[in-house]
C-alpha positions as CSV (number, residue, x, y, z in Angstrom):
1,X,-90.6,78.7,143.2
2,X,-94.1,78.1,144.1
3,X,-95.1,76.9,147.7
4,X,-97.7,75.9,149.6
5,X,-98.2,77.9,152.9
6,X,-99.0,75.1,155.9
7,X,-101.8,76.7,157.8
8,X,-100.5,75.2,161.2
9,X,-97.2,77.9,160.6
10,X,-99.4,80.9,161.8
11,X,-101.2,81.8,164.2
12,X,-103.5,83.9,162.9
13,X,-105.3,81.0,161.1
14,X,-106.1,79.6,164.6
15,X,-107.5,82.7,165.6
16,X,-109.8,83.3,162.7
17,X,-111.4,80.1,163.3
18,X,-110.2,78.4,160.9
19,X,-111.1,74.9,161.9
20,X,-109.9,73.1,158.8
21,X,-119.6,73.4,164.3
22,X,-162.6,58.3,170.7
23,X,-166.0,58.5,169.6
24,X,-168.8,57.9,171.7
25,X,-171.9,56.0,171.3
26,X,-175.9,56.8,170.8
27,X,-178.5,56.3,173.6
28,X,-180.8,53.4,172.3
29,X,-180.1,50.4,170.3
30,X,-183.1,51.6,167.4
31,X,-180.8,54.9,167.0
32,X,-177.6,53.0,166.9
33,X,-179.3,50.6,163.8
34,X,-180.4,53.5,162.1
35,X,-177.4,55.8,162.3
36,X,-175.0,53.2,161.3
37,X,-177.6,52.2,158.2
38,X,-177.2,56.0,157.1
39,X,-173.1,56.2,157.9
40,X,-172.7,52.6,155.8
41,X,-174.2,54.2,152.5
42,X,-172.6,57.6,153.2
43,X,-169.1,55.5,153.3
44,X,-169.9,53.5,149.9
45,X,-170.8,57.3,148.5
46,X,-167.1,58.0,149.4
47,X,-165.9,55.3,148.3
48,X,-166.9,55.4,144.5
49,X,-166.4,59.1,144.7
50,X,-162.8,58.4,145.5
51,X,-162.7,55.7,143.1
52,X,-164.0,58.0,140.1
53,X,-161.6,60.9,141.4
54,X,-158.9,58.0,141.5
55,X,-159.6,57.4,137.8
56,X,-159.9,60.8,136.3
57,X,-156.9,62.0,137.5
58,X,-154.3,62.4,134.9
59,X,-151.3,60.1,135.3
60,X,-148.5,61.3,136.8
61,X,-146.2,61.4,134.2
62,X,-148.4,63.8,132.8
63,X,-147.1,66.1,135.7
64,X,-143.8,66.1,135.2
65,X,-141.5,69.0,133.8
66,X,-141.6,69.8,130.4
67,X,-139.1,72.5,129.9
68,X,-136.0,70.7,128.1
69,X,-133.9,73.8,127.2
70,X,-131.6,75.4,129.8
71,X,-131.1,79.1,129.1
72,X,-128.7,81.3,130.7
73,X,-128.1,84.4,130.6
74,X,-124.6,86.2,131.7
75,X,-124.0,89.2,134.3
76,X,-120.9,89.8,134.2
77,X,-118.7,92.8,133.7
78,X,-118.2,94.0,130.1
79,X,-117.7,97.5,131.3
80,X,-117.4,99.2,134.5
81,X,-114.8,99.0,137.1
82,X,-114.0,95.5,137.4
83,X,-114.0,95.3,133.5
84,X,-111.0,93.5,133.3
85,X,-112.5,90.6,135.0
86,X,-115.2,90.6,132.1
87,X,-112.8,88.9,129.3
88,X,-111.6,85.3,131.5
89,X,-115.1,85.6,132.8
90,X,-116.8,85.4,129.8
91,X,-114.1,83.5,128.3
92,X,-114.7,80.2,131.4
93,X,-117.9,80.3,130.6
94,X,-118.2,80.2,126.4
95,X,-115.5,77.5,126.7
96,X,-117.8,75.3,128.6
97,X,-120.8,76.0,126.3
98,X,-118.7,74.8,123.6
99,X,-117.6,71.4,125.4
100,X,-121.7,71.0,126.8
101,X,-123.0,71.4,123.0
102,X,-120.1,69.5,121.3
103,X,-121.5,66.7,124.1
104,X,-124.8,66.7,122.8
105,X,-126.5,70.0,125.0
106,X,-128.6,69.4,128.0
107,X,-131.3,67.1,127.7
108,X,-130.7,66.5,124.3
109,X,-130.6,70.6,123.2
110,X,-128.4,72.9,122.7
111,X,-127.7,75.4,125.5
112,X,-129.7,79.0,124.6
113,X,-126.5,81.5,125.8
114,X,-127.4,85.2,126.4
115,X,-124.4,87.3,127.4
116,X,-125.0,90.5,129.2
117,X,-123.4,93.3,130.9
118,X,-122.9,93.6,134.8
119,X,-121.5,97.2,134.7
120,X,-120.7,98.5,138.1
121,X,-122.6,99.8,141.4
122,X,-122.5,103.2,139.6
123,X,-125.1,102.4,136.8
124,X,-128.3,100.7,136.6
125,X,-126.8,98.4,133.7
126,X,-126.8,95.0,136.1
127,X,-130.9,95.6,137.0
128,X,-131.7,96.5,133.1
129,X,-129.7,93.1,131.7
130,X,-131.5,91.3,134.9
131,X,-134.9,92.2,133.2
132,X,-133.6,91.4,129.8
133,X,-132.9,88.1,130.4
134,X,-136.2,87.4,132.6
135,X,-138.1,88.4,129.9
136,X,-136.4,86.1,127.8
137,X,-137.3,83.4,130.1
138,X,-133.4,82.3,131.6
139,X,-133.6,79.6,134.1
140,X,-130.1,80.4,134.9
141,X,-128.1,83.8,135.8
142,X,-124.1,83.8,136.2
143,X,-122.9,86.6,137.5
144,X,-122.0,89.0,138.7
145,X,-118.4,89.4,139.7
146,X,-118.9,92.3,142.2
147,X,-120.8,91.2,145.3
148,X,-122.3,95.2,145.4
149,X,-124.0,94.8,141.8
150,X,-125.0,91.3,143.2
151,X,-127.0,92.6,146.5
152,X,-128.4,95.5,143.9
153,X,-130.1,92.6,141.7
154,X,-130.3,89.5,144.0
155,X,-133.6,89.7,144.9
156,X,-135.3,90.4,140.9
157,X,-133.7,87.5,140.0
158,X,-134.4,85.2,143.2
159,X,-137.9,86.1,143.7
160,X,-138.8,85.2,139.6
161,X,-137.4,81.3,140.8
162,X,-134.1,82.1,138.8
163,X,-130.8,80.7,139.9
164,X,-128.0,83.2,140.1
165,X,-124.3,81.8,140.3
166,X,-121.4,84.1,141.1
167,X,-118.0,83.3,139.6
168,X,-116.6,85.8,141.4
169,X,-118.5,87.3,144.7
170,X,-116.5,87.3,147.7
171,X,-118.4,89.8,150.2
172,X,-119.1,88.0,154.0
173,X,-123.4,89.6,153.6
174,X,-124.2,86.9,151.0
175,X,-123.7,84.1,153.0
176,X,-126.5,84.4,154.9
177,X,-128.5,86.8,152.6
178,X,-132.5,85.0,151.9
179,X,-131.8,84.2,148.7
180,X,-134.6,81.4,148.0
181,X,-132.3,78.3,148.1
182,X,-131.6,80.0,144.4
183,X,-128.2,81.9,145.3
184,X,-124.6,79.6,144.8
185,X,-121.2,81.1,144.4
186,X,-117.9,79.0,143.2
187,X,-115.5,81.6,145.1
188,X,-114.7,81.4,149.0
189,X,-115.9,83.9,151.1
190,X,-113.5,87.2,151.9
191,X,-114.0,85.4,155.6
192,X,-110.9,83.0,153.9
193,X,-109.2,85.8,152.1
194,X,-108.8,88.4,155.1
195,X,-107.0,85.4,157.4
196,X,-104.8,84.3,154.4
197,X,-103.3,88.0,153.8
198,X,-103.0,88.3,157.7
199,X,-101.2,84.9,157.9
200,X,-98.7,85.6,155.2
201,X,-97.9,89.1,156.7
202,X,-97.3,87.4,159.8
203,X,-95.3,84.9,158.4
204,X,-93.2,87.3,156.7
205,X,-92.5,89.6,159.9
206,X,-94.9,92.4,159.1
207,X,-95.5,93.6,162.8
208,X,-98.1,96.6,161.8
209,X,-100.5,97.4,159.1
210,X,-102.8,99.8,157.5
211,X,-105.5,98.7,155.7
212,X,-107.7,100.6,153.6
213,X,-110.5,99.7,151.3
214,X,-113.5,100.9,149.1
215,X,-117.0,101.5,150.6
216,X,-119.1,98.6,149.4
217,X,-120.1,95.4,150.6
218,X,-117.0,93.9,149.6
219,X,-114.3,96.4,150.4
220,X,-115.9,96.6,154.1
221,X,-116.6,92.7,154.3
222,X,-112.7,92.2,153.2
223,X,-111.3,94.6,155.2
224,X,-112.8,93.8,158.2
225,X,-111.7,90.1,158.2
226,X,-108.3,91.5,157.4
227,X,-108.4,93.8,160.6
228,X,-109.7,90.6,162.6
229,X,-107.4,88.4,162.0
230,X,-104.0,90.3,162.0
231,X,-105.2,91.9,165.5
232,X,-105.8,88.6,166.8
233,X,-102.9,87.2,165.5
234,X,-100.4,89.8,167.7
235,X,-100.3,92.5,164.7
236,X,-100.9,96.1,165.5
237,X,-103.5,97.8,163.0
238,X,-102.4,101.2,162.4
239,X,-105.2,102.7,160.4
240,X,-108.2,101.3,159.0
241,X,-110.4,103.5,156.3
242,X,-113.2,103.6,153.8
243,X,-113.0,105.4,151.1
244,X,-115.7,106.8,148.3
245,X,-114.0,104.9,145.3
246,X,-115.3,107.7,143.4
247,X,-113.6,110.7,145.1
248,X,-111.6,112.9,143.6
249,X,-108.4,112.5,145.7
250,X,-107.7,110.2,148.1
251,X,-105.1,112.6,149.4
252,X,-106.4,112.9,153.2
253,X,-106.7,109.0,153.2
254,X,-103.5,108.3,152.4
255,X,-101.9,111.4,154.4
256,X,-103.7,109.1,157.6
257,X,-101.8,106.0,156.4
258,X,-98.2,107.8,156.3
259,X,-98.7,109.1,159.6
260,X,-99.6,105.8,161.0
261,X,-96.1,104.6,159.9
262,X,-97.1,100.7,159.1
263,X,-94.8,98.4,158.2
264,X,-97.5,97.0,155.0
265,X,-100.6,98.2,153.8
266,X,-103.2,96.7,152.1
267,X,-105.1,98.0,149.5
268,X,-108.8,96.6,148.8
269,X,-110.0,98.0,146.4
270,X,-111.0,97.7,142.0
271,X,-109.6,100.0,139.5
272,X,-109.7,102.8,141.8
273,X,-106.5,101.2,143.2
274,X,-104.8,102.3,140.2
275,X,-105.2,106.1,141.6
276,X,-104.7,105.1,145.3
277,X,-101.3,103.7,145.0
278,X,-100.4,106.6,142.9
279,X,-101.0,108.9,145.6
280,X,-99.3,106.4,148.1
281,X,-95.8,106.8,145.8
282,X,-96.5,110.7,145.7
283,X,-96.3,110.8,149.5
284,X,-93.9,108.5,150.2
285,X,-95.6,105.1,151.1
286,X,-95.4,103.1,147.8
287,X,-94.3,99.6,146.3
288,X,-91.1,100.8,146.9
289,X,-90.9,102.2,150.4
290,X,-93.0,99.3,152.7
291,X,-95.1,96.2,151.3
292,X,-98.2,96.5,149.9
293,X,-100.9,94.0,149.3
294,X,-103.4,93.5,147.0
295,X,-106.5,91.5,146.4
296,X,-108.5,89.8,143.8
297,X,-110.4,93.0,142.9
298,X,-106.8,94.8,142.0
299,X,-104.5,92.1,141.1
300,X,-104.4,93.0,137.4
301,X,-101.9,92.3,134.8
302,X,-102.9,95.4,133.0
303,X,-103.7,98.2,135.7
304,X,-100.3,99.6,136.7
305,X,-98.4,99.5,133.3
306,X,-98.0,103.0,133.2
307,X,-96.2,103.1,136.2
308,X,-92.5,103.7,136.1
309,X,-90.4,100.5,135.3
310,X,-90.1,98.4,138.4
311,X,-93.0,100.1,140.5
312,X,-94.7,96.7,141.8
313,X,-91.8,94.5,141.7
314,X,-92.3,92.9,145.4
315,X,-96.0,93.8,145.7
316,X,-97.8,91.0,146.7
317,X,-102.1,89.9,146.3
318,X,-104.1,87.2,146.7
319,X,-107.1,85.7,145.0
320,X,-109.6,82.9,145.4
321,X,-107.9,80.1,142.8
322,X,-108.4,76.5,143.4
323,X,-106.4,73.4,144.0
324,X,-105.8,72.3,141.0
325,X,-103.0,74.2,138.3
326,X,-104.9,76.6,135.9
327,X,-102.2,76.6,133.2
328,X,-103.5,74.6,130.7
329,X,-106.7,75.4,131.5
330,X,-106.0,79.3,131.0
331,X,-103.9,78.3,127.9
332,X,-106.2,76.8,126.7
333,X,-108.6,79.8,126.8
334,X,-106.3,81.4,124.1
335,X,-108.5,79.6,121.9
336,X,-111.7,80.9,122.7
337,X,-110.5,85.0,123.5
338,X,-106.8,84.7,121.8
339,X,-106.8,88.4,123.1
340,X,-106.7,87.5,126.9
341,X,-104.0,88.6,129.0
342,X,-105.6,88.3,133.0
343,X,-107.5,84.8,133.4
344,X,-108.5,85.6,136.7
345,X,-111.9,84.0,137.5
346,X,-112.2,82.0,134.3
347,X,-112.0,78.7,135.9
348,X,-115.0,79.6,137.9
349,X,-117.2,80.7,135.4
350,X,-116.1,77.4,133.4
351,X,-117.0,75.7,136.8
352,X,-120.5,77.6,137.2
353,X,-121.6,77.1,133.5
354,X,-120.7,73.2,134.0
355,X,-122.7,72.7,137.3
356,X,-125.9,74.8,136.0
357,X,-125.8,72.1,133.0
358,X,-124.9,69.0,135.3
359,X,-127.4,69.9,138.0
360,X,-130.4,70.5,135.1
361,X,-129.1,67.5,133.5
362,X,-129.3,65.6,136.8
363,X,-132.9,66.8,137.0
364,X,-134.2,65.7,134.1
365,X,-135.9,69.6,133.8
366,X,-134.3,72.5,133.3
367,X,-136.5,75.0,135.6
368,X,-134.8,77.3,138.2
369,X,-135.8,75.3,141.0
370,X,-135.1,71.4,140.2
371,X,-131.6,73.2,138.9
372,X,-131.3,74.7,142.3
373,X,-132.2,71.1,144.1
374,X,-129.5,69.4,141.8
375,X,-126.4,71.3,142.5
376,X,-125.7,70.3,146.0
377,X,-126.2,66.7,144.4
378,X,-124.2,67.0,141.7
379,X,-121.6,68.7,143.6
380,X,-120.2,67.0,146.6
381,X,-122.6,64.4,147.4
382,X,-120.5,61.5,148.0
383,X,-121.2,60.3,144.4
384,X,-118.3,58.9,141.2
385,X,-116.0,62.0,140.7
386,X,-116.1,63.1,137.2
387,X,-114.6,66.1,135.3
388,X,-115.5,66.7,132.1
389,X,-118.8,66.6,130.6
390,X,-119.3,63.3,128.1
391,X,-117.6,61.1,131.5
392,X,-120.6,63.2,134.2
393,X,-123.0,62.7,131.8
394,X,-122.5,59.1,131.1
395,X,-122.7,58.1,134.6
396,X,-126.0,60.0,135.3
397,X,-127.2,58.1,131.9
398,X,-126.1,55.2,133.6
399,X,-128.0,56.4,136.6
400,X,-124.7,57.0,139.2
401,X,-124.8,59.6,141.6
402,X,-121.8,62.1,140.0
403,X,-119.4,64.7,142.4
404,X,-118.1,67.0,140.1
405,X,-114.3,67.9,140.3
406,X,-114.3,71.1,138.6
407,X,-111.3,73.1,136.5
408,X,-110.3,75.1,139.9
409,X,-111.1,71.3,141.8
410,X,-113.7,70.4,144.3
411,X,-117.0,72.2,144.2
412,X,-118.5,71.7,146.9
413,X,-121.4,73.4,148.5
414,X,-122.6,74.3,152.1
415,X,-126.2,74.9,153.5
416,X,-125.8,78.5,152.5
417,X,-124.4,77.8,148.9
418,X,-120.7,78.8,149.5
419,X,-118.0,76.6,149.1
420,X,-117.6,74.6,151.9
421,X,-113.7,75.0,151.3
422,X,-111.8,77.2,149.2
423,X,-108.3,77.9,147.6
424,X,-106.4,81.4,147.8
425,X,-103.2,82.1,146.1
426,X,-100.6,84.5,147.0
427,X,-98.6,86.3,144.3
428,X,-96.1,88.3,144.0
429,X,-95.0,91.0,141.4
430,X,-92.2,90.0,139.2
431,X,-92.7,93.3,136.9
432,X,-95.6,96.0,136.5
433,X,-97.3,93.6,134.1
434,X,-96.4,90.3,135.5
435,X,-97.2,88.3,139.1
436,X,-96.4,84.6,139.6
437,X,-98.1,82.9,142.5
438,X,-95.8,82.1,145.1
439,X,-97.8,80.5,147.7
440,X,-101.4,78.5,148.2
441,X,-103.7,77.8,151.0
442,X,-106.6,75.7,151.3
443,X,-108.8,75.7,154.0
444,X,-112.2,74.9,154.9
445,X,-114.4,78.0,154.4
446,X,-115.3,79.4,158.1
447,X,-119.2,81.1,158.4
448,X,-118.9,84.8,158.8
């Protein structure tokens, strides 16, 4: 049975902050007649210089934008370490283009869609798709899904007026990273993630904890909000660690957990994990022995089927979602990639195509920086909600101010680009292969 956590049960949501803050005259008269003789003519010299200026100036319209083709190009992650995101990612997004073309394209043209590869922090693929696209002119980046290839490319693609939307970057550093006004993401902040795992630990009697995590700006990020919030809600933090996710063994690491005796751990980390929690059985702390939680980087469907039959049963992980049910949504993906089997983050690439194409739309020009003034607008500014794109486009048509509910529900933004509130569901492990989510919390999105 699915629930939906109250945030009011736990007090750990309380202590994260989570507050769902003149001129003078000549000498003689003679003077006076001729020096206001000489400044009358100069004055009527002005005024038909002005006049002519006036009148060669090009009209204004003649100003105005004249680039009426959105491109965008895709970052997202077709291989590396978070490659099992790339599939629903790419997926959310292809499914939008279709329903934005089949509409009649924005500003009266078909969408131009380049897909490229993210990689990981481990190659130089993100930065070499980043200069493909620019040199094929994009107005319009989505990607990427890990927040350390993000902070690698970030400023290429800011600094050339292009606007870069995340589906799937979490990390705390890109809230207030100078991004240009050009930087948006349509996932909450790990700031929301770390108090929901702490709360539901609470909640479910876990009195200590170890938490360990990759090194990179969003395994630290993560971890720390985790540590935050479980101290300050009465929890005792055992053992907290960074590890290379590229080491060899993570023997020592874990050996450090065991002796730490926790009652759960959490694992933060991307397929790395995969090795970690074999390790973990090997010594005695796995699935099986105390709780273990996972997080949006791990939660896979496909990770840990090798593991013996019944290995994650009980294992719980959470995940930025959104309020509304993805079920027909993701089913309805099937038709797009028929191969899918995780659909994390596809509703938020579907969300990010849709508000790159509203907010140009809005605009009237499809530049980088009238789409970057159009988002917020588009987005949560008290406007008619609509949801789909023939009912957002015929209201701007009709000139109406449009809030856009998105597939994963309200989208909207904060000063810094974030959400200003976010979902997070909790699953839980029905099999090595399967989670159902259990549990839901939405909550505005507190500043780091």
């Amino acid at each position: 049975m699915k629930r939906t956590m109250a945030l009011k049960a736990v007090a750990v949501l309380g202590a994260a902050s989570l507050a769902l803050a003149a001129c003078g005259g000549g000498d003689d008269d003679a003077t006076s007649a001729e020096t206001t003789a000489e400044e009358t003519a100069a004055e009527e010299t002005v005024e038909e210089t002005v006049e002519e200026t006036v009148e060669e100036t090009p009209a204004e319209e003649d100003a105005t934008c004249e680039i009426d083709t959105l491109a965008v190009g895709t970052l997202l992650p077709a291989t590396g370490d978070l490659a099992f995101l790339g599939p629903p990612e790419f997926a959310g997004v292809e499914k939008a283009l279709l329903e934005i073309d089949a509409g009649g394209g924005v500003l009266g043209n078909p969408v131009t869609y380049i897909e490229g590869d993210s990689g990981d922090t481990t190659t130089d693929i993100a930065s070499q798709t980043v200069d493909s696209h620019l040199a094929q002119g994009v107005q319009a980046i989505i990607g990427a899904a890990s927040s350390g290839v993000s902070l690698t490319v970030i400023d290429k693609i800011t600094s050339n007026g292009v606007v870069q939307m995340s589906p799937a970057n979490t990390a705390p550093a890109l809230t207030t990273y100078p991004d240009n006004g050009l930087y948006f993401r349509v996932s909450p902040s790990d700031v929301l993630q770390g108090a929901v795992i702490a709360a539901d630990a609470v909640e479910n009697g876990v009195e200590s904890m170890a938490v360990i995590a990759r090194q990179d700006p969003y395994g630290e990020g993560l971890k720390d909000a985790v540590v935050k919030d479980f101290g300050a809600a009465g929890g005792t933090v055992t053992a907290e660690l960074l590890y290379d996710p590229a080491a060899p063994s993570f023997e020592a690491e874990v050996a450090e957990i065991v002796a730490s005796e926790p009652q759960a751990v959490t694992v933060i980390g991307f397929e790395e994990s995969v090795k970690l929690l074999q390790e973990m059985i090997r010594q005695g702390a796995g699935p099986q022995d105390i709780q273990i939680y996972l997080v949006d980087g791990n939660l896979s469907t496909t990770a840990f089927e090798d593991f013996p039959d019944g290995t994650m049963v009980g294992v719980r992980g959470t995940v930025p979602s959104g309020e509304a049910d993805l079920t027909e949504f993701n089913e309805s993906l099937l038709e797009v990639d028929p191969d899918l089997t995780d659909f994390l983050y596809a509703g938020q690439s579907y969300d990010s195509m849709m508000l790159i194409a509203l907010a140009a739309q809005a605009a009237g020009c499809a530049d980088g920086a009238s789409i970057a003034e159009f988002l917020p607008q588009v987005a949560g500014n008290g406007g008619e909600q609509c949801s789909t794109w023939d009912d957002c486009v015929a209201l701007l048509d009709a000139g109406t101010d449009i809030d856009f509910q998105g597939v994963t529900g309200p989208v909207d933004f904060n000063e810094y680009g974030d959400l200003a509130q976010g979902t997070i569901s909790i699953n839980e492990y029905t099999s090595n292969t399967e989670f159902d989510e259990i549990g839901k919390v939405t909550a505005d999105v507190p500043l780091p």
